[in-house]
MIMILO-713654 format. One line per field, with one value per residue: x, y, z of N, C-alpha, C in turn; residue in three letters; residue number from 1. Coordinates in steps of 0.02 Angstrom, whole numbers. Layout:
<nodes>
nX: X/...
nY: Y/...
nZ: Z/...
caX: X/...
caY: Y/...
caZ: Z/...
cX: X/...
cY: Y/...
cZ: Z/...
kolkol: Ala/...
bavex: NUM/...
</nodes>
This chain:
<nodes>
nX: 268/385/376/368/361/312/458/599/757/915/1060/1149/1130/1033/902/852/744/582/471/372/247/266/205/269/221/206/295/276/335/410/437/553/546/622/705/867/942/814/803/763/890/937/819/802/944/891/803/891/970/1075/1103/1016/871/818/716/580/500/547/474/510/450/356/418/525/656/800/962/996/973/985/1089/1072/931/975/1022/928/887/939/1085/1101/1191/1214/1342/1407/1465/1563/1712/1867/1973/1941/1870/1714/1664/1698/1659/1511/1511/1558/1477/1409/1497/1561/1457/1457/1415/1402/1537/1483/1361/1376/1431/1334/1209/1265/1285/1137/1119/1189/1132/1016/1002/1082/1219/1355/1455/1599/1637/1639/1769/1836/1912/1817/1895/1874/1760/1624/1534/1381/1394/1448/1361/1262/1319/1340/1200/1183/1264/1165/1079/1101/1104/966/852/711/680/727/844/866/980/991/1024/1058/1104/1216/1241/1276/1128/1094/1142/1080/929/917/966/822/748/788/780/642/596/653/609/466/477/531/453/500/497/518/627/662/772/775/781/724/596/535/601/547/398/398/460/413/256/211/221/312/341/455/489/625/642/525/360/273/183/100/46/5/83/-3/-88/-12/3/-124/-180/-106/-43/14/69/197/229/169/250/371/373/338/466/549/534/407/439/420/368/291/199/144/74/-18/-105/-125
nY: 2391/2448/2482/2552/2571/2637/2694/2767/2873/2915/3031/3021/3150/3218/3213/3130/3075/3075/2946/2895/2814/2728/2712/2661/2634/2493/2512/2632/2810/2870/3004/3109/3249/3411/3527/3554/3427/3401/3243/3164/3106/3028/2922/2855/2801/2712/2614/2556/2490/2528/2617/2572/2598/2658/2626/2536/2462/2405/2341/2265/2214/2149/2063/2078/2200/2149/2118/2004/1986/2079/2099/2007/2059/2191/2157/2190/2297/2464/2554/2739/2868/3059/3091/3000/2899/2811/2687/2760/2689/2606/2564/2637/2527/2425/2469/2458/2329/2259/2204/2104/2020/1978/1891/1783/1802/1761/1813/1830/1857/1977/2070/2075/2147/2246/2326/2348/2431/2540/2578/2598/2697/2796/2811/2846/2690/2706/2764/2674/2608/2719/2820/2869/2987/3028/3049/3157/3237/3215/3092/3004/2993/2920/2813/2767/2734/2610/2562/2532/2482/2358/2222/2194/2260/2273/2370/2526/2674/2844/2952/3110/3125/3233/3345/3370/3431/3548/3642/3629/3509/3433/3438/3375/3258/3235/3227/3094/3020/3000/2955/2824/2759/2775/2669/2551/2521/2528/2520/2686/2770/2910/3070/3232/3414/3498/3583/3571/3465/3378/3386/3358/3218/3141/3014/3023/3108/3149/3283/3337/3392/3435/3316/3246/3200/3319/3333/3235/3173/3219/3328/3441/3430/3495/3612/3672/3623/3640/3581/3652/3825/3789/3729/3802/3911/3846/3794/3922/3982/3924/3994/3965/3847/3814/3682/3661/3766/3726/3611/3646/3738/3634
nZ: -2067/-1968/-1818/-1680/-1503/-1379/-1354/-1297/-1253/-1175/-1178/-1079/-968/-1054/-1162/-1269/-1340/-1299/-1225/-1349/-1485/-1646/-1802/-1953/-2116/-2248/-2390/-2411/-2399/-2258/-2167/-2061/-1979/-1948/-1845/-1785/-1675/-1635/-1624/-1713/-1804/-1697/-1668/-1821/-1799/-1696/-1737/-1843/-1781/-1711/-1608/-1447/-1384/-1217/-1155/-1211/-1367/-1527/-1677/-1816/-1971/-1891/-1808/-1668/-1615/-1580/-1435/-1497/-1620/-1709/-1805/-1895/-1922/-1978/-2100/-2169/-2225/-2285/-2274/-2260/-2251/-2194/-2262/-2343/-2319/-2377/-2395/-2411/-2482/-2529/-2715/-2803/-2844/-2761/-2628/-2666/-2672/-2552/-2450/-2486/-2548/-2407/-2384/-2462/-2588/-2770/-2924/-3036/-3009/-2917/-3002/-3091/-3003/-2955/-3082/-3123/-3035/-3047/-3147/-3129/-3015/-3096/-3112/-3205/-3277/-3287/-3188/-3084/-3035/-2986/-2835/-2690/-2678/-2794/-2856/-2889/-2753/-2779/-2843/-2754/-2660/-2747/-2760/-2613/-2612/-2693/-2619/-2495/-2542/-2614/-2561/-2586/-2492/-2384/-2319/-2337/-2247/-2230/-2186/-2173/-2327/-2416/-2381/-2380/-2492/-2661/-2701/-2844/-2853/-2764/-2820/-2911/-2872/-2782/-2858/-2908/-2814/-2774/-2911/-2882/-2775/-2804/-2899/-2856/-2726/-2595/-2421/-2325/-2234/-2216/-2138/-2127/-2123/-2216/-2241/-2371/-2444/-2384/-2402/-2541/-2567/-2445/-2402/-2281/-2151/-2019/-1868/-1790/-1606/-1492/-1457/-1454/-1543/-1646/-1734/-1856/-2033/-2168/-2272/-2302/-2211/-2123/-2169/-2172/-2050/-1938/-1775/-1675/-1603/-1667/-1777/-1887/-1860/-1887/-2022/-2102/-2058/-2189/-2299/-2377/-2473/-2646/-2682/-2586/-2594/-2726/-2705/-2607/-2660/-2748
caX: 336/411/333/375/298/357/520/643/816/954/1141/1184/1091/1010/858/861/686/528/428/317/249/243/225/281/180/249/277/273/400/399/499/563/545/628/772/932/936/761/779/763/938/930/751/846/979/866/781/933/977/1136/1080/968/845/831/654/517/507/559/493/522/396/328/499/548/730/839/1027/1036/934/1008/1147/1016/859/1007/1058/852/897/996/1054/1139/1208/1252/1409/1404/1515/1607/1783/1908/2047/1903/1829/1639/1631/1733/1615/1449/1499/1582/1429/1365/1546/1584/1404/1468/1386/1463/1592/1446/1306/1391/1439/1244/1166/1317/1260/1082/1103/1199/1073/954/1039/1096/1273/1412/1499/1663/1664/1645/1818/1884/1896/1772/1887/1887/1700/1587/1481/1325/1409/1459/1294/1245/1379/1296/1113/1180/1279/1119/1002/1140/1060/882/827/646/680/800/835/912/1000/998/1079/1073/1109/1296/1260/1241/1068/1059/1132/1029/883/930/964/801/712/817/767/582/594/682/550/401/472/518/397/509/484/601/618/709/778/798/766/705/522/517/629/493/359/409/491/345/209/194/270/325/374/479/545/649/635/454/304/220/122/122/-4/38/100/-53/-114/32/-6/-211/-231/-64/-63/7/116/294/229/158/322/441/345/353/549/571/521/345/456/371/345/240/155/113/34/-57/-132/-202
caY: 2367/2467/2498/2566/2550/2685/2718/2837/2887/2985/3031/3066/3197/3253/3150/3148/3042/3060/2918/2860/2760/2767/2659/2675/2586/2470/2517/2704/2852/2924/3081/3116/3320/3445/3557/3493/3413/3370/3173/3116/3062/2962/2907/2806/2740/2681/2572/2537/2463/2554/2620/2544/2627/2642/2581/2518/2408/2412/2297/2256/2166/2109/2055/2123/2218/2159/2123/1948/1986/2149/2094/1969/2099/2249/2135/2187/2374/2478/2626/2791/2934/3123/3105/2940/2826/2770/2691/2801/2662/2555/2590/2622/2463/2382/2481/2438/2246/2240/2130/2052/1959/1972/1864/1746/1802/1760/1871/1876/1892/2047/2121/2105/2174/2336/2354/2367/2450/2589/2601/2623/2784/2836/2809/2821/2646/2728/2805/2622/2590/2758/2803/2903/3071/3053/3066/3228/3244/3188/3022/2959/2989/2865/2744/2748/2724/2590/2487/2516/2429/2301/2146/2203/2268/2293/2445/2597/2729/2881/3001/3170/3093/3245/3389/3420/3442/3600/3632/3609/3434/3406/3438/3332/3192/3233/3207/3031/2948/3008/2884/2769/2744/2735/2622/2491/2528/2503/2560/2719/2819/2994/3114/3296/3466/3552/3524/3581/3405/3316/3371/3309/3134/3126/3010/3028/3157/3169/3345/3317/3449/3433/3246/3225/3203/3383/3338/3193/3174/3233/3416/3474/3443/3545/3702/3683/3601/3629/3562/3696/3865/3788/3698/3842/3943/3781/3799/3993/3981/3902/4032/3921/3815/3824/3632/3666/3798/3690/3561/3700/3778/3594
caZ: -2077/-1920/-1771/-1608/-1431/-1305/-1367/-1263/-1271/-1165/-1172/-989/-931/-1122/-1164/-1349/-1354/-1230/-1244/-1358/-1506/-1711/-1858/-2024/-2172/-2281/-2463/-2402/-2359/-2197/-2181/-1997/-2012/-1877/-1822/-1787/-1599/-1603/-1596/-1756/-1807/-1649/-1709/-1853/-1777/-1671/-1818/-1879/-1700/-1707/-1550/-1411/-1327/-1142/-1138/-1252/-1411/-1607/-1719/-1903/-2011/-1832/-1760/-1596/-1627/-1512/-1466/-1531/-1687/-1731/-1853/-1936/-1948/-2006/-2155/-2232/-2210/-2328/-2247/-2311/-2198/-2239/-2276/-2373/-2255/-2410/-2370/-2451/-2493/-2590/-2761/-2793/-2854/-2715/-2576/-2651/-2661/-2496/-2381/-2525/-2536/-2373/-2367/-2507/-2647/-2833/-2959/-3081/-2971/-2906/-3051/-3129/-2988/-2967/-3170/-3117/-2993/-3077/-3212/-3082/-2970/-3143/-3100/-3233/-3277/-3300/-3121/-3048/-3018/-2958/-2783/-2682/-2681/-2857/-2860/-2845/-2673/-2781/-2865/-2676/-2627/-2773/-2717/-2558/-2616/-2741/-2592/-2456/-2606/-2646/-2524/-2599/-2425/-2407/-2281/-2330/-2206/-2249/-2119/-2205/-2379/-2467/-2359/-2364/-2579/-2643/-2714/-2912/-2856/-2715/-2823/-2957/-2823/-2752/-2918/-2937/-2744/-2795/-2961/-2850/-2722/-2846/-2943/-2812/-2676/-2524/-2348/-2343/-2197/-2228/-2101/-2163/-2087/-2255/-2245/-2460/-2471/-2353/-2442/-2618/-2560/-2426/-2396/-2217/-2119/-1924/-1855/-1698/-1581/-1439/-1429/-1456/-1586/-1634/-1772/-1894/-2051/-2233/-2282/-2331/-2132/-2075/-2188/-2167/-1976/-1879/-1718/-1627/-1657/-1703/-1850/-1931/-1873/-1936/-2099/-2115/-2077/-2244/-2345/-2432/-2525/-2714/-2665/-2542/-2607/-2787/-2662/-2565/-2728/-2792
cX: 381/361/380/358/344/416/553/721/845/1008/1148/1121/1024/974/857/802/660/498/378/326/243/260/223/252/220/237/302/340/369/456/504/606/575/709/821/926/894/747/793/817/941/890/792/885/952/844/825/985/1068/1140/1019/932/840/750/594/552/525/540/501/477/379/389/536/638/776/907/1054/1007/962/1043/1113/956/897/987/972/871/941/992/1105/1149/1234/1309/1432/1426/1563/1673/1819/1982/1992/1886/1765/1613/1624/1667/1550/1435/1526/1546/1415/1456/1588/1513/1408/1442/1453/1480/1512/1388/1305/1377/1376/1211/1218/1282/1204/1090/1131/1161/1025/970/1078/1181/1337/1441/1553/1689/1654/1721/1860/1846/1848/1816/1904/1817/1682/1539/1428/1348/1433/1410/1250/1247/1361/1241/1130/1215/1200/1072/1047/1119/991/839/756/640/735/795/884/907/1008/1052/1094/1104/1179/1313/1253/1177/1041/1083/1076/959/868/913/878/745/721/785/683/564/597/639/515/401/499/505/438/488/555/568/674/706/805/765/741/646/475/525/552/439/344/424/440/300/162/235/271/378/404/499/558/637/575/390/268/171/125/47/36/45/42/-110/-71/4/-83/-238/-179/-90/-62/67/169/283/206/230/385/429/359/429/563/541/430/392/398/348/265/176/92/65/-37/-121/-181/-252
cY: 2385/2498/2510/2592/2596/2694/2755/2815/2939/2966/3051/3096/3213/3196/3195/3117/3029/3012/2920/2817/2778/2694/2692/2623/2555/2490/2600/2737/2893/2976/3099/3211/3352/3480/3502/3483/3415/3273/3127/3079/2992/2897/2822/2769/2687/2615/2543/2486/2462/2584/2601/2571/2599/2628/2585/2461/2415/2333/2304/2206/2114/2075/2105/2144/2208/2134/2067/1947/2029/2133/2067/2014/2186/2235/2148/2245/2411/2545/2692/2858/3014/3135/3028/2880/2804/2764/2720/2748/2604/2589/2602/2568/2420/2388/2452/2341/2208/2199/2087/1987/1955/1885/1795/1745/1777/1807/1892/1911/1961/2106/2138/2126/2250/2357/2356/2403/2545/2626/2647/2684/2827/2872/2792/2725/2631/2754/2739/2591/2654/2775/2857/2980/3095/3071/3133/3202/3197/3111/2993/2956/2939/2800/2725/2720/2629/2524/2488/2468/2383/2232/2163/2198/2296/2333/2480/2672/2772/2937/3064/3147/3153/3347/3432/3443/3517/3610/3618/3543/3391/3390/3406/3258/3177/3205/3117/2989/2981/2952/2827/2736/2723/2673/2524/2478/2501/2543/2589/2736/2868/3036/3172/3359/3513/3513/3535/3499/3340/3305/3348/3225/3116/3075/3021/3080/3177/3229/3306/3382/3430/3356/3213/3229/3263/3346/3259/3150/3179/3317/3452/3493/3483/3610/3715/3655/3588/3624/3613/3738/3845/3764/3732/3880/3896/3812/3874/4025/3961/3933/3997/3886/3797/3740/3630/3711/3785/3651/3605/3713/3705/3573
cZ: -2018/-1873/-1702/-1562/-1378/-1296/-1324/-1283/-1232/-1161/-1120/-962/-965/-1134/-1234/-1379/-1307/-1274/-1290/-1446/-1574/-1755/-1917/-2087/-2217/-2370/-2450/-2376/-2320/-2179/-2095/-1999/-1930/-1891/-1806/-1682/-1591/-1605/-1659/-1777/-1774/-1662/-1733/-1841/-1734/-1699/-1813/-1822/-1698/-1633/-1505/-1376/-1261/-1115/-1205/-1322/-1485/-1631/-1802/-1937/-1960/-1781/-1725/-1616/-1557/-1514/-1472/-1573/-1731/-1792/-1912/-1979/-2013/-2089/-2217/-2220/-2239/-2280/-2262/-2255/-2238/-2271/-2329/-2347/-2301/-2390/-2420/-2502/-2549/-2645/-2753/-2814/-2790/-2657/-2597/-2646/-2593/-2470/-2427/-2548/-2479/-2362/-2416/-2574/-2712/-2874/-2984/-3046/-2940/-2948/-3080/-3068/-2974/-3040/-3144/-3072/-3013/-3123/-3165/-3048/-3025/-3131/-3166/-3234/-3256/-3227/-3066/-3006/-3005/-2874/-2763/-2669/-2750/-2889/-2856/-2781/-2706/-2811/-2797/-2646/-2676/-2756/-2676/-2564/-2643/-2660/-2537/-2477/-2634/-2637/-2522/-2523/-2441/-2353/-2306/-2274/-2245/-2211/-2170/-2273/-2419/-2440/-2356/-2460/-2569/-2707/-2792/-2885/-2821/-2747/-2890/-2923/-2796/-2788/-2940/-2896/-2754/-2846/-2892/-2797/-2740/-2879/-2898/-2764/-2607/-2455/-2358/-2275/-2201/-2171/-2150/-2099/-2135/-2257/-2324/-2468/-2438/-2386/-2518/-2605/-2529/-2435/-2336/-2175/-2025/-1903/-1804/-1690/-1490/-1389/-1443/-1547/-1578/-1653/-1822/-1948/-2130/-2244/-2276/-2247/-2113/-2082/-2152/-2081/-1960/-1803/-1645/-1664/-1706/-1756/-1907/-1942/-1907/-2004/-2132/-2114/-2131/-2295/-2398/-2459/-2602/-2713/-2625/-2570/-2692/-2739/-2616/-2614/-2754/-2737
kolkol: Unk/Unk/Unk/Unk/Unk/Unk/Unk/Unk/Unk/Unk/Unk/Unk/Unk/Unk/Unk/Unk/Unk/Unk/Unk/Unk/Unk/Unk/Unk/Unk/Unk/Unk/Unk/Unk/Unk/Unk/Unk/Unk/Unk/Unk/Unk/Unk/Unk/Unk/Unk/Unk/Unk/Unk/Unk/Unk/Unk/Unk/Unk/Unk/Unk/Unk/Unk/Unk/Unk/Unk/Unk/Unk/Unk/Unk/Unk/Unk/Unk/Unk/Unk/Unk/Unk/Unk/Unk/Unk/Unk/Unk/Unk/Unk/Unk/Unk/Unk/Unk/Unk/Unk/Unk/Unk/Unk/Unk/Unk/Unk/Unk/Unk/Unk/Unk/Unk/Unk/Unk/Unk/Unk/Unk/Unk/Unk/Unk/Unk/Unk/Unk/Unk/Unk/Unk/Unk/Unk/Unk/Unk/Unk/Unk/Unk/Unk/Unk/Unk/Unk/Unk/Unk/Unk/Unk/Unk/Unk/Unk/Unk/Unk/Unk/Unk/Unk/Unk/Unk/Unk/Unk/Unk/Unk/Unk/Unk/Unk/Unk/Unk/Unk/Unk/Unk/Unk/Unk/Unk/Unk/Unk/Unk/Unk/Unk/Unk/Unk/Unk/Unk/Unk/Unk/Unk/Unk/Unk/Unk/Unk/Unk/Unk/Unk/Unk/Unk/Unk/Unk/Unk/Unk/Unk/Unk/Unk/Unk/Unk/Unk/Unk/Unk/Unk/Unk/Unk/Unk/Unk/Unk/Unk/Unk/Unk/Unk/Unk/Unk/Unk/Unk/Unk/Unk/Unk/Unk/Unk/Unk/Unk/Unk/Unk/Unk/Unk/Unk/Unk/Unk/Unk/Unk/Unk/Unk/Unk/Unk/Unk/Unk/Unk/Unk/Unk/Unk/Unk/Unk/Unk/Unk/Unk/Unk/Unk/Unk/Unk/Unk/Unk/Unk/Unk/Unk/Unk/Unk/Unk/Unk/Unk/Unk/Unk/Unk/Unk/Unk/Unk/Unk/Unk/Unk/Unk/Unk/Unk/Unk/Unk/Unk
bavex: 1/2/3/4/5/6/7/8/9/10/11/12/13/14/15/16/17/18/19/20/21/22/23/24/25/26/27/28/29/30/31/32/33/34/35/36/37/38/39/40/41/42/43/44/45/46/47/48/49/50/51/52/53/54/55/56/57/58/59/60/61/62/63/64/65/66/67/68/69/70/71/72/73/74/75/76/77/78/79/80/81/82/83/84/85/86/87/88/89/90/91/92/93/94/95/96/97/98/99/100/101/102/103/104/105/106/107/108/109/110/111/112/113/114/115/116/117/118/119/120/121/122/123/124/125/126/127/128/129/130/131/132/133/134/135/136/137/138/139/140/141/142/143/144/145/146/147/148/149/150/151/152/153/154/155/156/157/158/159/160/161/162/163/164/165/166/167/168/169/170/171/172/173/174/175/176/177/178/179/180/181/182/183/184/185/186/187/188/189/190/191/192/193/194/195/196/197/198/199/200/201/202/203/204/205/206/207/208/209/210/211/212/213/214/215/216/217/218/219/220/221/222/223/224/225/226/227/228/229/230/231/232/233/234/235/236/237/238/239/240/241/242/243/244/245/246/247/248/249/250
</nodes>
């Protein structure tokens, strides 16, 4: 479903992506694992052709990403940031129907897929029409999920969606985009830096550090056949997460 061919990336001086190449499977979640300022953010936007790399290729279900396609290839892509992006002066209704009637969709057609869509992220009714600082942290992070999956995109990215919660929500949330995945099999790709969250949401997992590809396989290769020190030490900074260590154990 995504593929990319010798990728790079720099801000000025700061190369934020050395070369090279990776695909992501369709149907599957790939988890883009690492410290902060190793690449991955960039990574995504990359995808998300929010930013352009400074050499190599992106495609999307075989289509080359480029900057007269971009706006066209976005509109299959739901995508969700740490902080939710929601506009503050709209409702959560208003925000999750924003493209889909900026795109001409109809009243009802809206309204039945916002109602499914609420059902689905397990979103209140009642909290549809208030604004997002009337929300908690984890219902704007719904709002978000609920407008990224509004034009039934068959890619979702998600930039660290759950990282600024604090952790009974997070791990509520974390339990919800787990359903949410299985049950309508899209291509996700997730950035995070907790590699407990990677290995639960997980199907595929890419370490990065300092711009580059360590390791990239499933958890169970990190703990049992790291590639080299930092991925045992990454892993050992996070205390075992009891994730990891259930997975370890079967």
């Amino acid at each position: 479903m995504i593929r990319l061919e010798n990728v790079s990336k720099s801000f000025g001086e700061t190369i934020a992506l050395k070369p090279y190449s990776l695909t992501m499977q369709e149907g599957k979640t790939t988890v883009l694992l690492g410290p902060s300022g190793c690449g991955k953010s960039t990574l995504i936007r990359i995808i998300s052709g929010l930013v352009h790399p400074d050499s190599g290729k992106v495609y999307v279900n075989g289509t080359e990403l480029t900057r007269t396609n971009v706006l066209e290839l976005r509109r299959r892509m739901g995508y969700v940031i740490q902080e939710g992006g929601l506009f503050p002066h709209l409702t959560a209704r208003q925000n999750v129907a924003l493209l889909a009637e900026y795109l001409g969709a109809g009243k009802e057609e809206i309204a039945t897929r916002i109602r499914h869509l609420a059902q689905l992220t397990k979103f209140p009714l009642d909290g549809l029409d208030r604004f997002p600082l009337e929300l908690s942290g984890g219902q704007n992070q719904r709002v978000s999920l609920m407008r990224a999956l509004m034009l039934e995109p068959g890619i979702l990215l998600l930039d660290e969606p759950l990282g600024a919660l604090d952790p009974l929500i997070r791990f509520r949330l974390q339990q919800d985009l787990k359903e949410i995945f299985q049950s309508l099999g899209k291509t996700v790709v997730l950035v995070t830096h907790d590699i407990g969250e990677a290995a639960y949401l997980g199907d595929w997992i890419v370490l990065m550090k300092d711009g580059s590809i360590v390791q990239q396989g499933t958890i169970l290769d990190m703990i049992h056949r790291p590639a080299e020190p930092f991925v045992n030490q990454f892993i050992q900074a996070q205390r075992n997460p009891p994730e990891i260590l259930h997975q370890e154990r079967a």
